[in-house]
ROSE-4610 file (N, C-alpha, C; in Angstrom, 1 decimal, always signed):
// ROSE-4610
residu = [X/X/X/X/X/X/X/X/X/X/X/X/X/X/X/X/X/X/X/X/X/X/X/X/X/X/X/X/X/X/X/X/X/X/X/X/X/X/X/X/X/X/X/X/X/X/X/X/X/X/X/X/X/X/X/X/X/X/X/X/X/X/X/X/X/X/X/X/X/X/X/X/X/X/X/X/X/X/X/X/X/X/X/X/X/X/X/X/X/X/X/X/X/X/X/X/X/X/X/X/X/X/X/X/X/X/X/X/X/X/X/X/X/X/X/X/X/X/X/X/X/X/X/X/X/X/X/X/X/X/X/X/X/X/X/X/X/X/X/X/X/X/X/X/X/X/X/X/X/X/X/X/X/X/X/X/X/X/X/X/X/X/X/X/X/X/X/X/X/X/X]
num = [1/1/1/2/2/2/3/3/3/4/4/4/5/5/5/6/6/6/7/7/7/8/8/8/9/9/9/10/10/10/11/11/11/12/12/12/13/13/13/14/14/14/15/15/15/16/16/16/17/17/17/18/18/18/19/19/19/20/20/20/21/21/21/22/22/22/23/23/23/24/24/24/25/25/25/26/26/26/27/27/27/28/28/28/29/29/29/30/30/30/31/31/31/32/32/32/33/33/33/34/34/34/35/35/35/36/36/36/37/37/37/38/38/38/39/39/39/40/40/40/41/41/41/42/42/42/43/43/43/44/44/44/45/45/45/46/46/46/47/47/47/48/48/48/49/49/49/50/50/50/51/51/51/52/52/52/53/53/53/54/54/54/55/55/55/56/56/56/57/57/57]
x = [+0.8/+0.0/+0.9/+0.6/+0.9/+1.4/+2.0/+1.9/+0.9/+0.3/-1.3/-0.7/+0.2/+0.6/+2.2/+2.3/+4.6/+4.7/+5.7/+6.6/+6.2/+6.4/+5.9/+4.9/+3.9/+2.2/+1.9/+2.8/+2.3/+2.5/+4.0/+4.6/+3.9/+3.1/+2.1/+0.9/+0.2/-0.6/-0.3/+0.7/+0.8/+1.8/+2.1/+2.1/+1.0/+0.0/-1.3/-2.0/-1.6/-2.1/-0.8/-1.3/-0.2/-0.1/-1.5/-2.0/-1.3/-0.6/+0.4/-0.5/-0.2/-0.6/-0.4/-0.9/-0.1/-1.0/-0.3/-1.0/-1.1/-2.4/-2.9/-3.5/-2.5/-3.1/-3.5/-4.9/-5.1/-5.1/-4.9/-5.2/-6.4/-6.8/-8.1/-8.3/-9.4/-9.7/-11.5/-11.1/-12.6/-13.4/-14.5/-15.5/-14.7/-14.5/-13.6/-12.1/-11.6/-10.6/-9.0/-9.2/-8.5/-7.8/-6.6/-6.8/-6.6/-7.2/-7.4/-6.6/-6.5/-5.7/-6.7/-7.0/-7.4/-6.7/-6.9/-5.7/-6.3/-6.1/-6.7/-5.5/-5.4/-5.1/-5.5/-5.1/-5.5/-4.7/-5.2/-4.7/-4.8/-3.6/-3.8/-2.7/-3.1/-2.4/-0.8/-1.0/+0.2/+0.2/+1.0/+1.2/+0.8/+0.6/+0.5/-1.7/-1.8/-3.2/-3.9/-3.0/-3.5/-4.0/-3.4/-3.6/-5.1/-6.0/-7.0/-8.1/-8.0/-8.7/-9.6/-10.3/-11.3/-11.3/-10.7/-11.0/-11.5/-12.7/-13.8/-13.4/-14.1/-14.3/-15.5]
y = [-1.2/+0.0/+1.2/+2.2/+3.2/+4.3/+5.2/+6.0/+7.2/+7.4/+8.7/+9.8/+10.4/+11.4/+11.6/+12.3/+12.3/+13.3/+13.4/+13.7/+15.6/+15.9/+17.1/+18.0/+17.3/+17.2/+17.2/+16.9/+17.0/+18.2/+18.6/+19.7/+20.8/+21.0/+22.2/+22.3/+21.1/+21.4/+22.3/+21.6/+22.7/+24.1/+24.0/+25.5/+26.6/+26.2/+26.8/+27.4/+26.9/+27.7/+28.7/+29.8/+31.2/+31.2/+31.1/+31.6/+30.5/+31.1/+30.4/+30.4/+28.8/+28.8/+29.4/+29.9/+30.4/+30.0/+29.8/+29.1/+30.3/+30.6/+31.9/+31.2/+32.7/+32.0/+33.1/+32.8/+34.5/+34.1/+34.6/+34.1/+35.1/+34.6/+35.1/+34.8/+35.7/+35.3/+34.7/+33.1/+33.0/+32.9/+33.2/+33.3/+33.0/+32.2/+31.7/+32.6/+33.1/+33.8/+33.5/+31.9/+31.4/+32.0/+31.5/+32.2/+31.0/+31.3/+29.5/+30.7/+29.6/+30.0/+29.5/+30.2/+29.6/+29.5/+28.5/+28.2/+27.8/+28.2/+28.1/+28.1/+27.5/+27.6/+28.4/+29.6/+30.5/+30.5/+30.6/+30.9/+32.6/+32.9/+33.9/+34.3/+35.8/+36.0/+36.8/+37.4/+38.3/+38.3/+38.4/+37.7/+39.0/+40.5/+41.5/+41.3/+40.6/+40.4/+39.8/+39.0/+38.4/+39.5/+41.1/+41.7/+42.1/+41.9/+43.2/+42.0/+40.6/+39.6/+39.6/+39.3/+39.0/+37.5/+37.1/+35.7/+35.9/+35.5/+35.7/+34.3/+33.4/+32.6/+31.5]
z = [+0.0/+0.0/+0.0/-0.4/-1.2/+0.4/+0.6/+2.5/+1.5/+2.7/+2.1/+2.6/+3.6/+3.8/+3.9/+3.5/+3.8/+5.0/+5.2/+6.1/+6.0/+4.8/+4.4/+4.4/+4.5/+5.0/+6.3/+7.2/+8.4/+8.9/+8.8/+9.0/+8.1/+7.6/+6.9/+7.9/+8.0/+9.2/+10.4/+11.3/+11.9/+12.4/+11.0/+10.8/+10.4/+10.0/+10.0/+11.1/+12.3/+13.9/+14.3/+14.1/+14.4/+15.5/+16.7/+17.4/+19.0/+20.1/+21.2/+22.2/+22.7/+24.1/+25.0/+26.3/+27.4/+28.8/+29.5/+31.3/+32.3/+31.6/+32.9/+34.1/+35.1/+36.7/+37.4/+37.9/+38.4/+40.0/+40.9/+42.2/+42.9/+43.7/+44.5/+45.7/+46.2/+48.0/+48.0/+48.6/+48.7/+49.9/+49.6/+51.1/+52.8/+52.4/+53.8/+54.1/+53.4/+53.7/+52.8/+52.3/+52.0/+50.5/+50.0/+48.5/+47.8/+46.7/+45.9/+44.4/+43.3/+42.2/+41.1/+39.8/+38.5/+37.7/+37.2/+35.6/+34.7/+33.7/+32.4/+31.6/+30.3/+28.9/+27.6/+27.5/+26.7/+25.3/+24.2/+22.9/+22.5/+22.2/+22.0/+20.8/+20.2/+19.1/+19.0/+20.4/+20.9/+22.9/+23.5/+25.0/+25.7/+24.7/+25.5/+25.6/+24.9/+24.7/+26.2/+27.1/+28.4/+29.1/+29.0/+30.8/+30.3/+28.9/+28.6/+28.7/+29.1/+29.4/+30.4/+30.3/+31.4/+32.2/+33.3/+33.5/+34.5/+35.0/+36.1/+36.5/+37.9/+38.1/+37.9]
């Protein structure tokens, strides 16, 4: 059988996503006093793009 994709073909794929991961962590105080942390996985297009974010809980 014949290979359906080369070596070449893969590497085009993902080059097609411009757009970089980044591991935002915002920390907070909850009811109890304590501070707990959120993390999320954000894609974004430029890293100056995180501070104008909104990440609520």
């Amino acid at each position: 059988m014949a290979k359906q994709q080369t070596f070449g073909d893969k590497g085009k794929k993902k080059a097609a996503d411009s757009k970089i991961s980044v591991k935002v962590i915002k920390a907070f105080r909850s009811e109890k006093g304590t501070i707990k942390y959120l993390e999320r996985f954000v894609k974004v297009d430029d890293v100056g793009q995180i501070e104008k974010m909104d990440l609520s809980r």
